[in-house]
Rosetta silent file (secondary structure, phi, psi, omega in degrees, C-alpha in Angstrom):
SEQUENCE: XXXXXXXXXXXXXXXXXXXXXXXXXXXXXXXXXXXXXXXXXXXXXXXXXXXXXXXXXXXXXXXXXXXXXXXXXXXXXXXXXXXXXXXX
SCORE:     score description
SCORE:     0.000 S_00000001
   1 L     0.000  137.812 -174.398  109.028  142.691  156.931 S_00000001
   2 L  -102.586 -168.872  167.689  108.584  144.555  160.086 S_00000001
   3 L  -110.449   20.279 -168.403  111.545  145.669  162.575 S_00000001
   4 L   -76.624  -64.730 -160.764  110.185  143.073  165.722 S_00000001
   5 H   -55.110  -55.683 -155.903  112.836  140.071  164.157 S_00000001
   6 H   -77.335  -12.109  172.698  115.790  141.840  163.557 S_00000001
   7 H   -63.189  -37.855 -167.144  115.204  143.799  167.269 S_00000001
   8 H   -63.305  -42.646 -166.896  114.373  140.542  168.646 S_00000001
   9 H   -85.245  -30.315 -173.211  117.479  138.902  167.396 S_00000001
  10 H   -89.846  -10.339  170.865  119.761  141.573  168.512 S_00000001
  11 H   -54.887  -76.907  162.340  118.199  141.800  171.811 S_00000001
  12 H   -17.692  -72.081  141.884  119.315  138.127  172.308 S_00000001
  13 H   -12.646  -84.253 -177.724  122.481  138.897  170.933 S_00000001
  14 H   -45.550  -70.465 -155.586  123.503  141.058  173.347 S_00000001
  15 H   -41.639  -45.187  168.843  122.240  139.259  176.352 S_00000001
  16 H   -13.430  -87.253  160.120  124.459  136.569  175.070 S_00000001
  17 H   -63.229   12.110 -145.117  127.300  138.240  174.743 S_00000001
  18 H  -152.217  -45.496 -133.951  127.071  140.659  177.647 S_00000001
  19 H  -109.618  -39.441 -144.040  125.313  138.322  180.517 S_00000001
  20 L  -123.033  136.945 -178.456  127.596  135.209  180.085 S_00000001
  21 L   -95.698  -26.281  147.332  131.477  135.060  181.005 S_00000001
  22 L  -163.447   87.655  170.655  133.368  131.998  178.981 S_00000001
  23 L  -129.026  122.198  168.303  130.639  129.564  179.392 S_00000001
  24 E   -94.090  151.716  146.525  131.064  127.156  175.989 S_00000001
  25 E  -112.014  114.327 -167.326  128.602  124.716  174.417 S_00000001
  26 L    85.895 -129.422  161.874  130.501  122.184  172.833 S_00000001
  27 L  -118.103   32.824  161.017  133.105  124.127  171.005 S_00000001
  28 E  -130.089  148.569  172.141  131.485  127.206  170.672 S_00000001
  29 E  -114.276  125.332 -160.954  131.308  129.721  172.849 S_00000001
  30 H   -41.401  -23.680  159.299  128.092  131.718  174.047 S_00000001
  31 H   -64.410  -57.550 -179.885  129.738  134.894  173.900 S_00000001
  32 H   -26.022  -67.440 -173.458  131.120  134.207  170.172 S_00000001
  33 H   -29.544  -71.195  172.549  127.083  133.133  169.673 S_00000001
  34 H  -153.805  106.972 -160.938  126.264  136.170  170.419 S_00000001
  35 H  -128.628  -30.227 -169.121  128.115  138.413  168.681 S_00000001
  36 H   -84.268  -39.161 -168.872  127.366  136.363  165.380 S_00000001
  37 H   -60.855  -47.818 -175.214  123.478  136.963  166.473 S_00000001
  38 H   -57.882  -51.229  177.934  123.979  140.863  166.916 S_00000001
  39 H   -49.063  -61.418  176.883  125.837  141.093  163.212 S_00000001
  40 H   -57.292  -19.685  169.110  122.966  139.330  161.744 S_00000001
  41 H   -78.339  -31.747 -179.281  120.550  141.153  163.404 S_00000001
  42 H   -36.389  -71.292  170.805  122.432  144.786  162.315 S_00000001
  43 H   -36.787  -51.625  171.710  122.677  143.432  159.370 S_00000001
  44 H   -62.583  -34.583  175.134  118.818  142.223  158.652 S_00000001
  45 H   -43.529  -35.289 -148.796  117.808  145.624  160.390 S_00000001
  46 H   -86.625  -26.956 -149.651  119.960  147.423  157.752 S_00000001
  47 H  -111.220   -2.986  168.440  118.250  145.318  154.595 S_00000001
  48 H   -85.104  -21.165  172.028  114.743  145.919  156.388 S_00000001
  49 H  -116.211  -43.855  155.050  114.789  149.664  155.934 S_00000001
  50 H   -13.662  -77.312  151.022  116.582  149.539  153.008 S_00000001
  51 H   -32.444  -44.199 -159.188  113.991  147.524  151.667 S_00000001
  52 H   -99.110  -41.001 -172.747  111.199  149.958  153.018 S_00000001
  53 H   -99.041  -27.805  138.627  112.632  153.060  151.888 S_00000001
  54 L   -19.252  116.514 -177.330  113.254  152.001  148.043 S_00000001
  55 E  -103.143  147.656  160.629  110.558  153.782  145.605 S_00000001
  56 E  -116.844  169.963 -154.192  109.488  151.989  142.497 S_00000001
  57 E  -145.541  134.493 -178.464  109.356  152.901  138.886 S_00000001
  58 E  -142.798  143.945 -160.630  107.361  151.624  136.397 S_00000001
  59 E  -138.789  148.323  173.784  107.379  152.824  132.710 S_00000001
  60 E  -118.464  128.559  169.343  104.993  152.307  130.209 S_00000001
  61 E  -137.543  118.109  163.452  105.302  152.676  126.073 S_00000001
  62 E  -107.926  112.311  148.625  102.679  152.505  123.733 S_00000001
  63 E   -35.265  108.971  158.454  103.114  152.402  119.814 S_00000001
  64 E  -138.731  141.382 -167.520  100.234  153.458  117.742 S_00000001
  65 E  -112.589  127.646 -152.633  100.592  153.397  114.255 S_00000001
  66 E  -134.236  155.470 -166.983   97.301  155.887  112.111 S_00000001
  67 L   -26.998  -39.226 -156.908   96.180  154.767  108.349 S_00000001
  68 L   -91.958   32.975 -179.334   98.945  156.339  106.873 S_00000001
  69 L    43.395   55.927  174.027  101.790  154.343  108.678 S_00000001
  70 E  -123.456  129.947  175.585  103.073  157.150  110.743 S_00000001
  71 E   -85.103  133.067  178.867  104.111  155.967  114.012 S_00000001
  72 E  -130.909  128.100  174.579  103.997  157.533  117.357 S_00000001
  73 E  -129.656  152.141  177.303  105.216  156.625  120.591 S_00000001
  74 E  -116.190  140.916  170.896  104.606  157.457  124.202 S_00000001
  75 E   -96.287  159.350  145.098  106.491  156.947  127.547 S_00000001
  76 E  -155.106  148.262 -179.385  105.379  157.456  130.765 S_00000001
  77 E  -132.249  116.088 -149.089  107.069  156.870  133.816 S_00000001
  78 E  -129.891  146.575  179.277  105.470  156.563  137.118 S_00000001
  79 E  -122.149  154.235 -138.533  107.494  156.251  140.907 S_00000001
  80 E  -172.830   93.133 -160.160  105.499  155.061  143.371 S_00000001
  81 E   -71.146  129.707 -165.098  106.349  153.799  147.075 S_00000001
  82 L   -56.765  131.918 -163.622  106.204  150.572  147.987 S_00000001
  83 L   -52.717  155.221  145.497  103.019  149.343  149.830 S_00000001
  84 L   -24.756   74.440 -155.486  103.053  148.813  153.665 S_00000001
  85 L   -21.418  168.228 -179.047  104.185  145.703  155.190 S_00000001
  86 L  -115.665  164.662 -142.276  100.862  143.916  156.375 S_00000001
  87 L   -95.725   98.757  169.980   99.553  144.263  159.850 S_00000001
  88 L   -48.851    0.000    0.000  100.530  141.269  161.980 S_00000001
């Protein structure tokens, strides 16, 4: 996920809600619209860097057991950053 959608959306948003003085469609009205567009846009913005800044951890354990049935085990735990969104 890039940050073009949720900019895009909140861009909109505003203009909505900013540009237009009580003009409804229907029963809703184009300011209301967007004000619900800008929250959702915060809001994806917020879960898009969230998302992006989250490291990940991956652990490995391996058992080996030698003739005389003495057991040994090893952890390892490796953190690791999450790849790059891909290039649009």
């Amino acid at each position: 996920m890039g940050f073009g959608g949720p900019i895009g959306l909140i861009v909109v948003g505003l203009i909505l809600a900013l540009a237009f003085n009580t003009q409804q469609v229907g029963p809703l009205e184009v300011t209301t619209l967007g004000w619900i567009l800008v929250l959702a846009g915060v809001l994806w913005l917020v879960l898009t860097v969230v998302q992006q800044n989250t490291k990940r951890r991956h652990t490995t354990t391996a058992t080996t057991t030698d003739a005389h049935g003495r057991q040994a085990t090893t952890q390892r735990t490796d953190e690791s950053d999450p790849p790059p969104p891909p290039a649009v």
